[in-house]
C-alpha atoms as one frame of an Amber mdcrd trajectory, in Angstrom:
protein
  79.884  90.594  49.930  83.219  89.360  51.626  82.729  92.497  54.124  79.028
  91.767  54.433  78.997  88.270  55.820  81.653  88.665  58.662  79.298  91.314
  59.656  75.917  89.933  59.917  77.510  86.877  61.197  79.120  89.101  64.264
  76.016  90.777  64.718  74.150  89.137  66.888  77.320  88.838  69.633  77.599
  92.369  69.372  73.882  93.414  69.748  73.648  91.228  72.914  76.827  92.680
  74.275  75.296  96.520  73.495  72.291  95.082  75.478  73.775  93.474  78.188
  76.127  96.873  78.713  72.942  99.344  77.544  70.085  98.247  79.327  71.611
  98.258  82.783  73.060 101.624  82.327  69.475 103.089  81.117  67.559 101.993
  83.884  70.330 102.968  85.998  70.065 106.433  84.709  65.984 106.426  84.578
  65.998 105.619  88.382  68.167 108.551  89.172  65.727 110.804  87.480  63.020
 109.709  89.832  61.939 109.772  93.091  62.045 105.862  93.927  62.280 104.972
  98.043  60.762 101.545  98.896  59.460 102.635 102.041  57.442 105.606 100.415
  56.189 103.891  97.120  53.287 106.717  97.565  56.011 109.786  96.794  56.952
 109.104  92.822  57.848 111.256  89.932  60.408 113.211  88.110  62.654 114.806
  90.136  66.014 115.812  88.040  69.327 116.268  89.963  67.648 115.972  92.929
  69.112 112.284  93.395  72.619 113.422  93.093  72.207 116.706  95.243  71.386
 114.137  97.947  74.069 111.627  97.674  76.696 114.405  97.405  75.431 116.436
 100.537  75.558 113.239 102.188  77.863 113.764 105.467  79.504 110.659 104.522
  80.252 111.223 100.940  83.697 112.912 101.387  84.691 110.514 103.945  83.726
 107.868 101.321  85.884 109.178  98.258  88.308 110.389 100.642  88.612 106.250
 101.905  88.333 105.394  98.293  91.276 107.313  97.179  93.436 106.208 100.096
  92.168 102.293  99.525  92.883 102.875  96.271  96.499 104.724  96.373  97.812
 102.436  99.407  96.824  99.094  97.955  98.368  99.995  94.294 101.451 100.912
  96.076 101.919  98.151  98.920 101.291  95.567  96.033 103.540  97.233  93.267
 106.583  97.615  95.718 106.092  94.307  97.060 105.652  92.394  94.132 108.169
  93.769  92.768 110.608  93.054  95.773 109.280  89.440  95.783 109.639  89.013
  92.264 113.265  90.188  92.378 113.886  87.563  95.187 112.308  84.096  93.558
 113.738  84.902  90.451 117.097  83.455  91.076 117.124  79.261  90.729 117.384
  78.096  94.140 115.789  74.249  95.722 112.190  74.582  96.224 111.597  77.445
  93.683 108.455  76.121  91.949 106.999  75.568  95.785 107.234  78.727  97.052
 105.823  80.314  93.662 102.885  78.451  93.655 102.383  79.702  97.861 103.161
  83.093  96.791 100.072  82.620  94.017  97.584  81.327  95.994  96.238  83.952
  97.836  94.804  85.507  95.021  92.276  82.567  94.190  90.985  82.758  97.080
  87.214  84.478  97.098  87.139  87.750  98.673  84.645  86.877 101.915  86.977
  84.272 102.935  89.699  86.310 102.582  88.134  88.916 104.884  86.860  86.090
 107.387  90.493  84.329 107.432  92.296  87.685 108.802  89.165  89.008 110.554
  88.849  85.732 112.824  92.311  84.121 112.596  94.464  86.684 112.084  93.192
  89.993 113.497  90.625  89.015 116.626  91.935  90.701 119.514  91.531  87.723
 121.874  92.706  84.583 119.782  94.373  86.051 116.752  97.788  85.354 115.319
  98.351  89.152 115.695  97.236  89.054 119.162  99.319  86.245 120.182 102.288
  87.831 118.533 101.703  90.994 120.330 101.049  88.808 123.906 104.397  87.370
 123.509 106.420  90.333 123.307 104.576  91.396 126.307 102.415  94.213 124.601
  98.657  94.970 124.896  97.063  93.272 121.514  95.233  95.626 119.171  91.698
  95.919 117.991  92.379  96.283 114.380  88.939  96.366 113.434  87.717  99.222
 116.007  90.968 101.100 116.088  92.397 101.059 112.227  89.201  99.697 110.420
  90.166 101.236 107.335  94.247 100.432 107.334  92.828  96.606 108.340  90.852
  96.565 104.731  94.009  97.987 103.299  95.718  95.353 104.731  93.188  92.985
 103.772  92.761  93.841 100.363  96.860  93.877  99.707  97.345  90.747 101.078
  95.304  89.148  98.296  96.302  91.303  95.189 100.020  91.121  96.285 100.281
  87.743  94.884  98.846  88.974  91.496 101.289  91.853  91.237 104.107  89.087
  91.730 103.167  86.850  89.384 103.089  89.635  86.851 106.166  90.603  87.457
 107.908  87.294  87.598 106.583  86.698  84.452 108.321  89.860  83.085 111.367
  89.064  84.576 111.462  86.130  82.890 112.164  87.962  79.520 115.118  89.604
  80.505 118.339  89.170  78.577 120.338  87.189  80.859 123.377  88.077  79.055
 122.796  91.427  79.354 122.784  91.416  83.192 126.156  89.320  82.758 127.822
  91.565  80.910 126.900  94.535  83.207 128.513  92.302  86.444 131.255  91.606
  84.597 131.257  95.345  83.752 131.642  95.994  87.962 127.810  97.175  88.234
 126.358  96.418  91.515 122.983  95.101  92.145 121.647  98.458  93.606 122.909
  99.391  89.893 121.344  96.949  87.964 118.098  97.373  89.816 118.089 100.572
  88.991 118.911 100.864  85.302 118.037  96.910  84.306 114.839  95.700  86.555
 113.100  98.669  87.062 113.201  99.643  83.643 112.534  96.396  81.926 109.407
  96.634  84.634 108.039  99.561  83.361 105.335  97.964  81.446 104.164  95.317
  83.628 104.316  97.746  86.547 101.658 100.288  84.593  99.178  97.578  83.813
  99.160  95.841  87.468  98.355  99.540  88.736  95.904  99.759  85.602  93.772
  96.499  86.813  93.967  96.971  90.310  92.259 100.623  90.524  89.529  99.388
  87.963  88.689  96.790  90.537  89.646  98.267  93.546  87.616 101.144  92.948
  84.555  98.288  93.676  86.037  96.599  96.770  82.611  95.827  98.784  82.875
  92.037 100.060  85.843  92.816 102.813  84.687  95.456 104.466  80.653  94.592
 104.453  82.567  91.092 105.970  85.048  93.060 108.363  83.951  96.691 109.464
  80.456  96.825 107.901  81.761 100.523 107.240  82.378 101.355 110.849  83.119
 102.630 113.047  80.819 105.113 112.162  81.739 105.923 108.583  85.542 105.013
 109.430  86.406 102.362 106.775  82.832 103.103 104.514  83.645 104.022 100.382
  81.874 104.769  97.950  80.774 100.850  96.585  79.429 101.112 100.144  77.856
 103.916 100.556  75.832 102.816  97.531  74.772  99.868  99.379  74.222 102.220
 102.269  71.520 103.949 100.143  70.316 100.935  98.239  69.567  98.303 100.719
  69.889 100.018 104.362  67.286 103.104 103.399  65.547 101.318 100.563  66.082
 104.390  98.267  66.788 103.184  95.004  67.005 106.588  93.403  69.368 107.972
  95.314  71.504 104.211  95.154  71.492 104.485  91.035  72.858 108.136  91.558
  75.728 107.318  93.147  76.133 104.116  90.864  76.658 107.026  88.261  79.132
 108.812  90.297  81.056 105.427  90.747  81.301 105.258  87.109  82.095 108.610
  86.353  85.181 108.197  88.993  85.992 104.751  87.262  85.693 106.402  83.591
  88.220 109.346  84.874  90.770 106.789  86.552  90.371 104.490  83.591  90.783
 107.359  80.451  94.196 108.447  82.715  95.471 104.528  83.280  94.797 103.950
  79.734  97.185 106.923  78.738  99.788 106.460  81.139  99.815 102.572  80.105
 100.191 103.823  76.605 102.731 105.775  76.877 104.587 102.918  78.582 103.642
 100.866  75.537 105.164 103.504  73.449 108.533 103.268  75.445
C-alpha cells in the first residue's frame, strides 16, 4: 500500500507526459508511411520507405548534414575555447567585475530572430554595417557576409549567442576551485601556462562535457537564424537539415516526405545524444 499510492498518485503526470512525447512521434511516423503532398491530395496511400528514399536522394541532403556537422562542430568549439578563455579572465577580483559578467550573460537571453536581425542589419550589411565600416576605415572593400560566407555568418551568429552560456558555466565551475591549492602551486614556482594546464583545465573537465552535451542537442535544431539571415542560400550554401525539413514541409507542401526527415533528425539527435551521454559519464566518473 505505501508503494501503491505514490504510484497512482504519479500516474496521471506520467501518462500525459507518454502522450505528449507518444502521440507526436506516431503521427510523425504514420505520415512517413504515406503518400501525403498538399498540392496532390488526389495521390494517397501506403507507400513504405518511399518517403525516406526521397529525402535522402535529395541533391541537397549531403550538403545539409554536411552544414549540420560543421554548424555543429564549429559552434561547440568557438564557444568551449572561448568561454573558457573568458572565464579564466573575469575570474580574478578586479573594479567592475559584477558589470562586465552580467554583459558577458546577456547575449544569451536574447531570442534567436533578433539575434539574427541585430548582426544581419547592424552588424553584417555590406553598406551600413559595423563590419563594413570597420573594413571602410582600414581602407578595404567591405564584405558580403551573407552572399559570400552564408554558412560561416550563421556560425558566427549562432556562437555569438551560446558563447555567453558556455562562460557562465564555466565561471561557475571556477568558482569551486581550491584557492589554496592554486597558492600553494605559485608558491611551488608553477607558472600560469602550468597551472592552466594541470589545475583549470582539469578541474573543467566536467563542465566542459556538459556545455558540449547541451549545445549539440540544440544546435542540431538551429532554424530561426538562418530562415532570418540566408533563408538557406545561396543556393543550398548555409541550408541543414532543420531546414531542409522546412524545405519539404512548407515550400513543396509534402508532408510525407517533411515527417521523414523529422525521423532522420531524430535518429541523428538519438546517435549524438547516446555518445554525449557516455562521454559526459565518463567525465562524471573522473
Amino acid at each position: 500500500m505505501n508503494r501503491l499510492i505514490p504510484r497512482v498518485l504519479l500516474a496521471p503526470a506520467v501518462i500525459t507526459l507518454l502522450l505528449w512525447m507518444i502521440v507526436p512521434l506516431a503521427m510523425t511516423i504514420y505520415f512517413s508511411l504515406i503518400r501525403y503532398n498538399l498540392m496532390q491530395p488526389d495521390q494517397t496511400g501506403f507507400i513504405g520507405l518511399g518517403n525516406f528514399a526521397y529525402f535522402i536522394t535529395d541533391p541537397a541532403f549531403g550538403t545539409a548534414v554536411l552544414n549540420t556537422l560543421l554548424l555543429l562542430g564549429s559552434v561547440t568549439l568557438i564557444t568551449v575555447v572561448g568561454g573558457i578563455l573568458l572565464a579564466l579572465l573575469i575570474d580574478e577580483p578586479f573594479p567592475g567585475r559584477t558589470l562586465v559578467r552580467i554583459l558577458l550573460i546577456s547575449p544569451f537571453f536574447v531570442m534567436p530572430t533578433v539575434n539574427a536581425l541585430l548582426w544581419k542589419h547592424m552588424m553584417m550589411n555590406p553598406i551600413y554595417g559595423v563590419l563594413a565600416q570597420v573594413w571602410l576605415f582600414f581602407g578595404a572593400t567591405p564584405v558580403d557576409w551573407l552572399t559570400d560566407w552564408p554558412l560561416w555568418s550563421v556560425i558566427l551568429i549562432v556562437s555569438w549567442q551560446w558563447l555567453p552560456f558556455a562562460t557562465l558555466i564555466f565561471i561557475t565551475a571556477l568558482q569551486s576551485m581550491d584557492r589554496e591549492q592554486i597558492e600553494a602551486s605559485r608558491m611551488d614556482g608553477a607558472t600560469y601556462l602550468q597551472q592552466l594546464r594541470y589545475l583549470y583545465l582539469p578541474h573543467l573537465g566536467r563542465s566542459v562535457a556538459v556545455v558540449v552535451m547541451i549545445e549539440m542537442i540544440f544546435l542540431l535544431s538551429v532554424f530561426a537564424e538562418i530562415y532570418t539571415t540566408t533563408s538557406g542560400g545561396p543556393g543550398d550554401a548555409s541550408t541543414n537539415v532543420a531546414f531542409l525539413i522546412f524545405k519539404q514541409a512548407l515550400l513543396n507542401f509534402d508532408a510525407g516526405v517533411a515527417s521523414a526527415g523529422a525521423l532522420f533528425a531524430v535518429l541523428l539527435a538519438n546517435i549524438a545524444g547516446v555518445f554525449l551521454i557516455r562521454m559526459v559519464g565518463k567525465n562524471l566518473d573522473k
